[in-house]
N, C-alpha and C positions, 0 to 999 in steps of 0.2 A: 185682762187679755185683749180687749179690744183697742186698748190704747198702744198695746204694741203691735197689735195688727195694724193700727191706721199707719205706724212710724214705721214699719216694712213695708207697708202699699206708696206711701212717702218718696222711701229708699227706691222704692219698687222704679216708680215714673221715672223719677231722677236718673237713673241708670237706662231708662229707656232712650228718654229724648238723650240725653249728652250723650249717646252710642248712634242713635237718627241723625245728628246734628255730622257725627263724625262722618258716617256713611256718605250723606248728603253731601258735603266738601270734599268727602275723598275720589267720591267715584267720577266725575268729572276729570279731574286729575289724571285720574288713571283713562280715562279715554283722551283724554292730549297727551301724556304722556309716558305712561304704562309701559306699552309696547314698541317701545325704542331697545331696548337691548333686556334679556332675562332676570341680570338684577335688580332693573326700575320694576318688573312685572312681581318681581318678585317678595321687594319691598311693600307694592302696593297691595298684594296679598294679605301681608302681615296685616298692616296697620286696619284694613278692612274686617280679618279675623277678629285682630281685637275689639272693635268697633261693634262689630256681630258676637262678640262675649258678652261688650256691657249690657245689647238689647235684651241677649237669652237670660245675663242675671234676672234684670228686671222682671222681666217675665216668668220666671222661676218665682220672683216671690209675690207676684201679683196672682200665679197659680194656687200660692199657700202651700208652696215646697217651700217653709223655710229654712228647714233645718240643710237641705242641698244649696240652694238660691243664695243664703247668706255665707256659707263656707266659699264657694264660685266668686262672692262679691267680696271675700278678701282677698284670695289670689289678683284680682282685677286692682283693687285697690293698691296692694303692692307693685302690680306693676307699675303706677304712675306715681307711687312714691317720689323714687331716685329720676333727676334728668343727669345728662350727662356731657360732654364733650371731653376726650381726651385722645392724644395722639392720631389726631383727623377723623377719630369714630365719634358718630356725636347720635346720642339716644334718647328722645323727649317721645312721652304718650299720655296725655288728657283726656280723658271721659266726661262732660262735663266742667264744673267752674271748678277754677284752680288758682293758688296763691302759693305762689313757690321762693322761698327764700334759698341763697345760694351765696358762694364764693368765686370768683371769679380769679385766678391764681396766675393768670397768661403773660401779665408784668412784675403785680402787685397782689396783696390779697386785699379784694375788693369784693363790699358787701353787695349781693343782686340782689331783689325783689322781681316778682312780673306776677302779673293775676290776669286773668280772660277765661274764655267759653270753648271745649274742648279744640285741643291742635295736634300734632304731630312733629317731629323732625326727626329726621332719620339717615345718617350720610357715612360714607366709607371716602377715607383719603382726602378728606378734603381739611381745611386749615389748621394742619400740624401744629401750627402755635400755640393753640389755645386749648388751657384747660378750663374747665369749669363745669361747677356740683350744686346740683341743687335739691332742695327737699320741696314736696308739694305739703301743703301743711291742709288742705281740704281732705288730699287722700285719708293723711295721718289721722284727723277726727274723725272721716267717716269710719275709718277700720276700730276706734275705738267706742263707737257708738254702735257700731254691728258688732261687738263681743261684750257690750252691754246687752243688746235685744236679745241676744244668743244666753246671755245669764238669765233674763226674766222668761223666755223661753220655756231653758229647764226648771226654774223654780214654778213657772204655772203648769207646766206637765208634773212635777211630782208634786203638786198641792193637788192636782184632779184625780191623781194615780190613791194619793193617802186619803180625799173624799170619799172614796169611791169602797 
């Protein structure tokens, strides 16, 4: 039990700062630029929301909700799966570090890579040309390593349940 406590408090931090990290770049932003017209205000809402998900997972499982904290930290993780750009809508969110392979389809189909430390992008109407898809492959382990702690989880709740 202890060993998956430490690899949830782990998970825990990591979701903290890469959520701190995001806040911290974003909120500046939004005070230069936020408050120019309701959909910059509105954008910058989101991306801050999310940003304020990843701190509350972490904090969820450094409380020892894990069973709430780690279900939270999938949905979070899904959403940074997929990025995207297609027909001038273009949708990137990072939590922390990320290594995201992609296609690149706008001429050619051409293989992307990009890895860094939590970002954002977020645009309406803007470069109709270009498409391009990408997978974050850090999300993808982490959501398979939080439905592994989620299996030793239950199997150490029902080995103290059959102790007892």
């Amino acid at each position: 039990m202890q060993k998956t406590e430490s690899r949830i408090k782990i998970i825990g931090i990591y979701q903290i700062i890469g959520g701190l990290i995001g806040l911290i770049a974003t909120i500046p932003l939004l005070v230069k630029f936020g408050f120019t017209n309701g959909t910059t205000f509105k954008m910058f809402l989101l991306f801050l929301s999310l940003y304020s998900f990843s701190v509350f997972c972490g904090y969820l499982l450094l409380k020892k909700q894990f069973e709430k904290g780690l279900n939270y930290l999938i949905v979070n993780q899904l959403i940074q799966v997929l990025s995207f750009s297609i027909l001038g809508f273009t949708f990137k969110f990072y939590s922390g570090l990320f290594l995201s392979l992609g296609l690149n389809l706008t001429t050619d189909a051409i293989l992307t890579y990009n890895f860094g430390l939590t970002t954002w992008n977020f645009k309406l109407n803007s470069e109709n040309g270009i498409i391009e898809i990408s997978i974050n492959l850090v999300a993808l382990i982490l959501i398979n390593i939080v439905f592994n702690l989620k299996e030793k989880l239950k199997a150490q709740k029902t080995q103290s349940i059959n102790n007892n």
